[in-house]
SEDRENDO-935758 format. One line per field, with one value per atom (N, C-alpha, C): residue number from 0; atom name; x, y, z. Coordinates in steps of 0.2 Angstrom, whole numbers, always signed. Layout:
resi = [NUM ...]
name = [CA ...]
east = [X ...]
north = [Y ...]
up = [Z ...]
//
This chain:
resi = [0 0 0 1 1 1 2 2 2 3 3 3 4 4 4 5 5 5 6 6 6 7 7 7 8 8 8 9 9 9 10 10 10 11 11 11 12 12 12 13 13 13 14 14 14 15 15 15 16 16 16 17 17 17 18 18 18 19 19 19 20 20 20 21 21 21 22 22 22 23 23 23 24 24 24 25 25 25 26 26 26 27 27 27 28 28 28 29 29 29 30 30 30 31 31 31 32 32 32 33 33 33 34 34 34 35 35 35 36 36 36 37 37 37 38 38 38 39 39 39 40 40 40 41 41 41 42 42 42 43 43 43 44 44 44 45 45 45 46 46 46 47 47 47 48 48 48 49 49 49 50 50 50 51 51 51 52 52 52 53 53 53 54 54 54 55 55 55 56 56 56 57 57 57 58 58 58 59 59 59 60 60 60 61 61 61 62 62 62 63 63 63 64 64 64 65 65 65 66 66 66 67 67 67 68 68 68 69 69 69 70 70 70 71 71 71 72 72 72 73 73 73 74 74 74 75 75 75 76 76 76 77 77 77 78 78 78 79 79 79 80 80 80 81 81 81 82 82 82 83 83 83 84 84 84 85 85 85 86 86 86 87 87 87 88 88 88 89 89 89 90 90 90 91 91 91 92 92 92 93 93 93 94 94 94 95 95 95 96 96 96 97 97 97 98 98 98 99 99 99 100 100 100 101 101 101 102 102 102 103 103 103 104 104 104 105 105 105 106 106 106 107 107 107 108 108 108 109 109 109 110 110 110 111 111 111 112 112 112 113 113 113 114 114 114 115 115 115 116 116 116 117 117 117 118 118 118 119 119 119 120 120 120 121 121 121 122 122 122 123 123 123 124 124 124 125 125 125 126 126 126 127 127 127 128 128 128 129 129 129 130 130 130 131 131 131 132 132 132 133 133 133 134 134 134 135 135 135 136 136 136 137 137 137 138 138 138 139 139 139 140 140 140 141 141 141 142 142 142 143 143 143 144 144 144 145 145 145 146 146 146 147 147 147 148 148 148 149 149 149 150 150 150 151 151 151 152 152 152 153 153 153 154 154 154 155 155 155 156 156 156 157 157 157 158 158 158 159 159 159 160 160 160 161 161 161 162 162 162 163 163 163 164 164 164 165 165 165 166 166 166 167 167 167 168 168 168 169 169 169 170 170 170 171 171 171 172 172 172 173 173 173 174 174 174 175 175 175 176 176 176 177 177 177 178 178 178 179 179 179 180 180 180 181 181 181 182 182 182 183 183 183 184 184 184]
name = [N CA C N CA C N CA C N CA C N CA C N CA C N CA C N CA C N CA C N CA C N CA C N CA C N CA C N CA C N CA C N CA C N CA C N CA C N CA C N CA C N CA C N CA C N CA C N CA C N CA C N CA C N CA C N CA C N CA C N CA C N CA C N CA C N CA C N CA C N CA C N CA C N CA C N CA C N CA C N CA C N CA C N CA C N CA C N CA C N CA C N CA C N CA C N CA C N CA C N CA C N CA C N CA C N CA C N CA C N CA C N CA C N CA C N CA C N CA C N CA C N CA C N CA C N CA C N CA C N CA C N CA C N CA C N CA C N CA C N CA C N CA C N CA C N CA C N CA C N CA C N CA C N CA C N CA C N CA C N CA C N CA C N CA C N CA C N CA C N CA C N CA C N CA C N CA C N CA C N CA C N CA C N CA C N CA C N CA C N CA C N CA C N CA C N CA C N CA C N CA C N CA C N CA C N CA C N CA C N CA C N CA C N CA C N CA C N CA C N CA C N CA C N CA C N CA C N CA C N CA C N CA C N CA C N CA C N CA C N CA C N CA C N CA C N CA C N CA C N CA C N CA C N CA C N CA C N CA C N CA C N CA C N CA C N CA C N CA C N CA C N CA C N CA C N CA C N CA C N CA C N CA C N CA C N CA C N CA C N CA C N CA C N CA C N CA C N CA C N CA C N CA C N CA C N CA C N CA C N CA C N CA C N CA C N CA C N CA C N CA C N CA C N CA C N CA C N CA C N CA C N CA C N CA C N CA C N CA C N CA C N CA C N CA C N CA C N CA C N CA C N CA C N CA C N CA C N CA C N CA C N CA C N CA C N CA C N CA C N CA C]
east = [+384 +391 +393 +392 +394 +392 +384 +383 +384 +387 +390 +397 +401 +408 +407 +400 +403 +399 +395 +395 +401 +406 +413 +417 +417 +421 +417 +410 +407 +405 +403 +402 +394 +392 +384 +380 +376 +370 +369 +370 +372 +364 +358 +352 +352 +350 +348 +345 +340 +336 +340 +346 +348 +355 +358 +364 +359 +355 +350 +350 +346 +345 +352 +357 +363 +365 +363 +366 +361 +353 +350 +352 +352 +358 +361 +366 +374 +369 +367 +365 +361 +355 +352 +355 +360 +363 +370 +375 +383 +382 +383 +380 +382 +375 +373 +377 +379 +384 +390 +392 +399 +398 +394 +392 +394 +391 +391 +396 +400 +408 +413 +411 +415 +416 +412 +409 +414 +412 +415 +422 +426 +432 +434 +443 +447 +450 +449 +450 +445 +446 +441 +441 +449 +450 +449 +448 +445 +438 +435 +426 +425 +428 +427 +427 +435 +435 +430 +429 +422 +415 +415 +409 +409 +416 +416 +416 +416 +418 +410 +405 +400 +396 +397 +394 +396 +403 +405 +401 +400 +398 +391 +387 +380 +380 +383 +382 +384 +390 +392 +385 +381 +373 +370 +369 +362 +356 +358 +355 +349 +351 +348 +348 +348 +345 +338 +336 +328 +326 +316 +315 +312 +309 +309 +314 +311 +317 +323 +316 +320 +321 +322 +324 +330 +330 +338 +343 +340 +346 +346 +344 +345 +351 +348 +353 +358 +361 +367 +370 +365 +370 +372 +369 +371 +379 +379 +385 +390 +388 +394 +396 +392 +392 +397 +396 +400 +406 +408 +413 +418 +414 +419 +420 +417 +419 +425 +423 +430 +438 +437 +442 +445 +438 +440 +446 +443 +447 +451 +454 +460 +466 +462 +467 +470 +463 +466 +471 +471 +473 +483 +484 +489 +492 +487 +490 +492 +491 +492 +499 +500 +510 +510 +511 +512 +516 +520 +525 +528 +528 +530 +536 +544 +550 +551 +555 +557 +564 +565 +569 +576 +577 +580 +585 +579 +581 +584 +583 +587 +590 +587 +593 +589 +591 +586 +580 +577 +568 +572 +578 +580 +578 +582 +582 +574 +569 +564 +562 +560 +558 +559 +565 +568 +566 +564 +563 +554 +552 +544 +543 +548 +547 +547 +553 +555 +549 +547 +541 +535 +533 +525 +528 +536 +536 +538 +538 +537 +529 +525 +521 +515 +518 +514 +516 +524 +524 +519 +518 +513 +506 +504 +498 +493 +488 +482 +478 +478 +475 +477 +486 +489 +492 +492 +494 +485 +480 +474 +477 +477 +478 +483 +487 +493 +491 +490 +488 +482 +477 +471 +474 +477 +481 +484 +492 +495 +496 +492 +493 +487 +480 +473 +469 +474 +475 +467 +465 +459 +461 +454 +457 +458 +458 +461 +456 +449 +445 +440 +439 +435 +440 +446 +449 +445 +444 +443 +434 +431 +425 +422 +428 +427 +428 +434 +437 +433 +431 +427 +431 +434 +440 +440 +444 +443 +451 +451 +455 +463 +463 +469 +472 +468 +470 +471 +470 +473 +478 +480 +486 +490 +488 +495 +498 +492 +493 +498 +497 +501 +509 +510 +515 +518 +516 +520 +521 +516 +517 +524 +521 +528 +534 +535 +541 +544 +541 +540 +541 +538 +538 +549 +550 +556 +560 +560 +564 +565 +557 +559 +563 +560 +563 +574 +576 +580 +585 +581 +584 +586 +581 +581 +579 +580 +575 +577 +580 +580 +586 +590 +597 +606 +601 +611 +615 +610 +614 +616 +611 +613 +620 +622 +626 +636 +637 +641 +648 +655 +659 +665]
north = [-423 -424 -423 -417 -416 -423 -424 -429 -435 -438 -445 -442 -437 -437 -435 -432 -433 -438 -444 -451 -456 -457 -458 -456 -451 -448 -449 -454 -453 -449 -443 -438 -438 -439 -437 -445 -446 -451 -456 -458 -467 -465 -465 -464 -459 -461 -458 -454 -452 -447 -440 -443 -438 -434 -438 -436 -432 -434 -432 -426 -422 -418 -413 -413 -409 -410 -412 -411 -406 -405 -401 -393 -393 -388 -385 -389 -386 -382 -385 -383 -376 -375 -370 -363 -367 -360 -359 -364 -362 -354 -351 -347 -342 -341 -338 -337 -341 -342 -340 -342 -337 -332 -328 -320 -317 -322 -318 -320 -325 -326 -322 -321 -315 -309 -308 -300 -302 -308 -307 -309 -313 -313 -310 -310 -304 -306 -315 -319 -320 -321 -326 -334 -337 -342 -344 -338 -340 -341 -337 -338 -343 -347 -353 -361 -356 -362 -361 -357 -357 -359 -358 -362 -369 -372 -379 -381 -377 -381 -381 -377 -374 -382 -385 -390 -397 -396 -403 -403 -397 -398 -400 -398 -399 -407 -407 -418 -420 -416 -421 -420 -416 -413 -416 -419 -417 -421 -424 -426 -421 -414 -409 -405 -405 -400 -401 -393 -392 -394 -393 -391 -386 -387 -381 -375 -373 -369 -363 -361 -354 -357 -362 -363 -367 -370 -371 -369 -363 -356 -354 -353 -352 -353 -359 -365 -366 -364 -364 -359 -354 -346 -346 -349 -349 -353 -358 -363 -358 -355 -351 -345 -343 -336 -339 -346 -349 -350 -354 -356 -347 -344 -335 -332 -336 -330 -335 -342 -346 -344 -343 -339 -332 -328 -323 -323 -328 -331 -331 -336 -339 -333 -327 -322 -318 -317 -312 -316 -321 -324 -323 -323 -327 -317 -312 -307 -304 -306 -304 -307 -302 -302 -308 -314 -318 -317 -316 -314 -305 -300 -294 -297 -295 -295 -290 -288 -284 -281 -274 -271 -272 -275 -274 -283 -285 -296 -293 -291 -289 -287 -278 -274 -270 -273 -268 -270 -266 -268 -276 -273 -281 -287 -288 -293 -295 -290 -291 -294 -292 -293 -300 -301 -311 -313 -311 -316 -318 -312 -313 -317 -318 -319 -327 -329 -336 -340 -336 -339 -339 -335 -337 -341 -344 -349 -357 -354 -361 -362 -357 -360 -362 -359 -360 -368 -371 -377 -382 -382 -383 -387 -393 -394 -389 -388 -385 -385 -391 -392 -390 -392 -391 -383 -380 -373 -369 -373 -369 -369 -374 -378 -371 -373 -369 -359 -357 -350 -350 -355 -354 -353 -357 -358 -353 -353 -348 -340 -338 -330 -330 -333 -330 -333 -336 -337 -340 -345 -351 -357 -360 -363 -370 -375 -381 -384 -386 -386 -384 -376 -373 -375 -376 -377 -384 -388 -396 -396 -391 -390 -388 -378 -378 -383 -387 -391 -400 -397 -406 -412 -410 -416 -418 -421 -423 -416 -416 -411 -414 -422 -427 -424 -424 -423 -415 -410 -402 -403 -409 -408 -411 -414 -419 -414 -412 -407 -403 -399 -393 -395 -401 -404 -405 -410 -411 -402 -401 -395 -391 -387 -385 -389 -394 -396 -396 -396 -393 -388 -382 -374 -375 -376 -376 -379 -385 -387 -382 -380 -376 -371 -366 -360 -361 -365 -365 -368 -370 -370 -363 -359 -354 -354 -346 -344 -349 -355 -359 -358 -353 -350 -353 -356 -359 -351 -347 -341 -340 -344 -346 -348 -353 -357 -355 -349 -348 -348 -351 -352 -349]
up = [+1162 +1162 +1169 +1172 +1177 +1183 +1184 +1185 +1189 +1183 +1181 +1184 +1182 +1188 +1193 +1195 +1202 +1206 +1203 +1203 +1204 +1201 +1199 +1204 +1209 +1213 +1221 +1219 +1226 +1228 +1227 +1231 +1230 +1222 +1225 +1227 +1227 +1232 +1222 +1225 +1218 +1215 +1218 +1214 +1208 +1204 +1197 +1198 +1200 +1202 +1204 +1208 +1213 +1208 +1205 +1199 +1194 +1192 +1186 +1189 +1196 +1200 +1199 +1198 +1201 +1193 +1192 +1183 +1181 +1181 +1181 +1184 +1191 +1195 +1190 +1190 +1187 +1180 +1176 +1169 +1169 +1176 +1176 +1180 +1186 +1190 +1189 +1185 +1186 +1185 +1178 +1175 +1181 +1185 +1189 +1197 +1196 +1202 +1201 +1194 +1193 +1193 +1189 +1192 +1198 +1202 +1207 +1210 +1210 +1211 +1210 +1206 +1201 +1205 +1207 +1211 +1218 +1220 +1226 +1227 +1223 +1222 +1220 +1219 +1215 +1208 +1207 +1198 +1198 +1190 +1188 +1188 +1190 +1191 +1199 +1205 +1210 +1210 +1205 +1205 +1201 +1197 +1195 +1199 +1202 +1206 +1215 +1215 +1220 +1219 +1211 +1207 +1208 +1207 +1207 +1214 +1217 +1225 +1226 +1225 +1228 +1225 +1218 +1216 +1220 +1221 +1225 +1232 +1234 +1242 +1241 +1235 +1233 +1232 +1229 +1229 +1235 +1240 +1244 +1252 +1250 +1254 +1251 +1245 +1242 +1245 +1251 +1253 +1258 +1258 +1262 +1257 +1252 +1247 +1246 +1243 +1244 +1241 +1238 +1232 +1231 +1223 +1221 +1218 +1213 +1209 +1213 +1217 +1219 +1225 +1231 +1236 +1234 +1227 +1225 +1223 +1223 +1219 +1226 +1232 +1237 +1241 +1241 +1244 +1240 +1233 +1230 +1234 +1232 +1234 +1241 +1244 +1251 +1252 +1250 +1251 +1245 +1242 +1236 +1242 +1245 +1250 +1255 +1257 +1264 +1260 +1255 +1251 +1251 +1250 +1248 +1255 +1260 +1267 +1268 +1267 +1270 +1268 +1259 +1257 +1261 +1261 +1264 +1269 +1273 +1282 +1280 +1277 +1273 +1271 +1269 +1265 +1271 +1275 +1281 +1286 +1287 +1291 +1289 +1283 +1278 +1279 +1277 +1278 +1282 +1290 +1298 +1297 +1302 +1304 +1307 +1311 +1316 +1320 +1320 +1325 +1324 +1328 +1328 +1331 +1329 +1330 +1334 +1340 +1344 +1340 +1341 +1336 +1340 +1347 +1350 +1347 +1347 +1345 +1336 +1333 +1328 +1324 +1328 +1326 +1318 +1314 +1307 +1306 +1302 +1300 +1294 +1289 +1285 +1291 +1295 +1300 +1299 +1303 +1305 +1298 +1292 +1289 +1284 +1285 +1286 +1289 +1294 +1301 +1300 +1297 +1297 +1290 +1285 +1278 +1281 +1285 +1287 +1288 +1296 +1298 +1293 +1290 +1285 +1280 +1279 +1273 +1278 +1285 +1289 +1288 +1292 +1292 +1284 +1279 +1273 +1272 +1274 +1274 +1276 +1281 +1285 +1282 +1284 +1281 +1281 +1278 +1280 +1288 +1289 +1297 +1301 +1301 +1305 +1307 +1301 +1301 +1303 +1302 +1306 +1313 +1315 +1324 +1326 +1323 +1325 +1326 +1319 +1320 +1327 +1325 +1330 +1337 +1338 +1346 +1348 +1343 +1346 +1343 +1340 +1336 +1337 +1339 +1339 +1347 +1349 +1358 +1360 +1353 +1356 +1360 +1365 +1370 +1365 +1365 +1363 +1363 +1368 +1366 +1361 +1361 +1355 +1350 +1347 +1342 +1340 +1344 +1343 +1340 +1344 +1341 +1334 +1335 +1327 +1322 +1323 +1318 +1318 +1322 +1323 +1324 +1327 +1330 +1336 +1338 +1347 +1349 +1356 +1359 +1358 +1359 +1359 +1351 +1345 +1339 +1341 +1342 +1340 +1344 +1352 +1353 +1349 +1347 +1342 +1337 +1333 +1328 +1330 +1335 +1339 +1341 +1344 +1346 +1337 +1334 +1327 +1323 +1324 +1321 +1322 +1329 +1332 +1331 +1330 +1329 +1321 +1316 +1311 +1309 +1311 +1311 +1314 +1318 +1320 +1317 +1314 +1310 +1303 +1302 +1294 +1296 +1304 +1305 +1305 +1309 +1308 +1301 +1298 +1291 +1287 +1290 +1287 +1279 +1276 +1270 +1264 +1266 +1259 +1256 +1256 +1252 +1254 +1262 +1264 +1266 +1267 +1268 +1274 +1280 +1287 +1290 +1285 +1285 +1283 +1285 +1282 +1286 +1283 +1285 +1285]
//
C-alpha cells in the first residue's frame, strides 16, 4: 500500500523492485520507529508524523539506501534521528525572544509583551523559508553566504528572501495584533 502511494506521488524510483523494497520497510520497521519517536517527541501525533516523514525521505533517497536488514534499520533511524533534531531547531528557534524591547521604548513589561506577541505572529506569518532567512540573518547574525549554503540556494535568492521578507514582517508589524486596537479614534 504504502508503495504504490508513494509511487503515485513520485517520490519513490518507478521500479518495482524498488516500491516492493519500501513497502517491505514500512511493514518491518514502522513499528519500530514510532517507538522510538515517541521517546523523542512530546505527541504521539508528532511521532507519527515523524514516522511518515522518515518514510517519504526513504523513497525520495531510495536510491542511496542500503542493504541488508540491519544496515536498513540503520539508515531509517538515522534519517528518523535527523527528521526529530530538525524539529528540535524548529522548537528552539520559535521559543527565543527575537527582539528584547527596551523598557525605556515602552514603558511596561504589557507593552513589551505586545510588542514581542506582534512580532512572532509576523514572523509566524511568514513562509517557512523566508522566516528561516530572516531569523538566520537577523536574530542569529549568519553571513548571507553561509545562509545560501545552508539552505542550498544561491546568495541572490537569501537576498530577495530578506528584502520581501522585511517588507512583510512590517507590513504585519504595523497592522498590529489583528484587533484594530491600533486604530483608535
Amino acid at each position: 500500500m504504502i508503495a504504490s502511494s508513494l509511487a503515485v506521488v513520485g517520490l519513490a524510483d518507478t521500479r518495482p523492485d524498488t516500491s516492493e523494497r519500501l513497502g517491505r520497510l514500512f511493514d518491518a520497521h514502522h513499528a519500530r520507529l514510532y517507538r522510538l519517536a515517541r521517546r523523542m517527541v512530546s505527541s504521539s501525533e508528532e511521532a507519527r508524523d515523524s514516522v511518515q516523514e522518515t518514510f517519504l525521505r526513504a523513497a525520495k533517497y531510495s536510491h542511496s539506501m542500503p542493504t541488508g536488514a540491519s544496515s536498513e534499520e540503520a539508515w531509517l533511524v538515522r534519517i528518523l534521528i535527523n527528521i526529530c533534531r530538525d524539529t528540535w531547531r524548529k522548537e528552539a528557534v520559535r521559543r527565543r525572544t527575537p527582539i528584547e524591547p527596551s523598557s525605556q521604548a515602552y514603558g511596561t513589561t504589557e507593552a513589551a509583551l505586545v510588542a514581542r506577541a506582534t512580532i512572532w505572529r509576523a514572523l509566524d506569518a511568514l513562509s517557512p523559508r523566508r522566516r528561516a532567512i530572516i531569523v538566520l540573518y537577523e536574530l542569529e547574525g549568519m553571513p548571507i553566504p553561509g545562509i545560501a549554503r545552508l539552505l542550498g540556494v544561491t546568495s541572490v535568492t537569501v537576498r530577495w528572501h530578506l528584502s520581501v521578507g522585511r517588507r512583510e514582517l512590517a507590513r504585519a508589524v504595523e497592522s498590529g495584533p489583528g484587533t484594530g486596537t491600533g486604530t483608535e479614534g
